[in-house]
N, C-alpha and C positions, 0 to 999 in steps of 0.2 A: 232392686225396684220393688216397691210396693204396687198393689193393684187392690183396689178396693169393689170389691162388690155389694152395692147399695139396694136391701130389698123394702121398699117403701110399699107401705099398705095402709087404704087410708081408715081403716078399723081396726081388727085384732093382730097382732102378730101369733101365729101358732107352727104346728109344726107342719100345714101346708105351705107357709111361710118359710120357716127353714130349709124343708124341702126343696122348693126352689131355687133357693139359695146354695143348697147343696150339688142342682144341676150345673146352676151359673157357670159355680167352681169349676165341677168335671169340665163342664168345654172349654174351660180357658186353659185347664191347667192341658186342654188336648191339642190345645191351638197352639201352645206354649213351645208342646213339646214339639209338636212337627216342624212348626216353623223358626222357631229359635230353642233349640237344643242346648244350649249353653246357656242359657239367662240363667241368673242368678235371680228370683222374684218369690215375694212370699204375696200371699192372697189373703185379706180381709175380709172378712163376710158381715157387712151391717143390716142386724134386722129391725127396723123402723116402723112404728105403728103405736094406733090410740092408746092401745090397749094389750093385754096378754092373757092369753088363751092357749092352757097348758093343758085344759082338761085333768086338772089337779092330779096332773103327772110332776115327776121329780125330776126337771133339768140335769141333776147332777152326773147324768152318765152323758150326755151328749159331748164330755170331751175325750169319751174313749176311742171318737171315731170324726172328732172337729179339731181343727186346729185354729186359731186366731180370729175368733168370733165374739160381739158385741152388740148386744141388745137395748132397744132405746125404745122409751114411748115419748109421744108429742101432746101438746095442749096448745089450743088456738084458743086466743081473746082480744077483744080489742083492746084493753092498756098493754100489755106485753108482747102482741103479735105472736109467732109461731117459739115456742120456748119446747127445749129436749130434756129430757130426764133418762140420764145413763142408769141403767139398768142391771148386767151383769156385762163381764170380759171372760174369756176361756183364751187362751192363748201356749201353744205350745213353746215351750223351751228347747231349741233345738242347738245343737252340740257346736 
């Protein structure tokens, strides 16, 4: 099973953003375990927003401790309506 967690924000995505997104995770992976002990599921973490606000920090260690994460920003207008722009993926390779 997949299980996606979607963190929509409707300005910047930063790392109070991920954060959240990092709680999501823990309690589903805790609801997971309690109540279905055998599933077999991996967890998604989509972060969504205007804009990115890293505080010209270096994303690139956040896959020492994320697994299967993807970042997106939005632009609204009226010819195109609501339009996504993929940003980066982190994704664990597991065995």
């Amino acid at each position: 099973y997949i299980i996606d967690v979607l963190e929509l924000k409707k300005d910047n995505v930063n790392y109070s953003t991920l954060d959240q997104s990092i709680r999501y995770r823990k309690g589903i992976k805790e609801y997971m375990n309690m109540h279905y002990p055998d599933a077999d599921y991996v967890i998604h973490n989509h972060l969504i927003g205007k804009s990115l606000d890293w505080n010209n920090s270096n994303i690139c260690y956040l896959g020492d401790f994320l697994e299967d994460f993807y970042i997106y920003t939005y632009s609204l207008d009226f010819k195109n309506g609501v339009t996504f722009k993929y940003i980066v993926e982190y994704r664990v390779n597991k065995p």
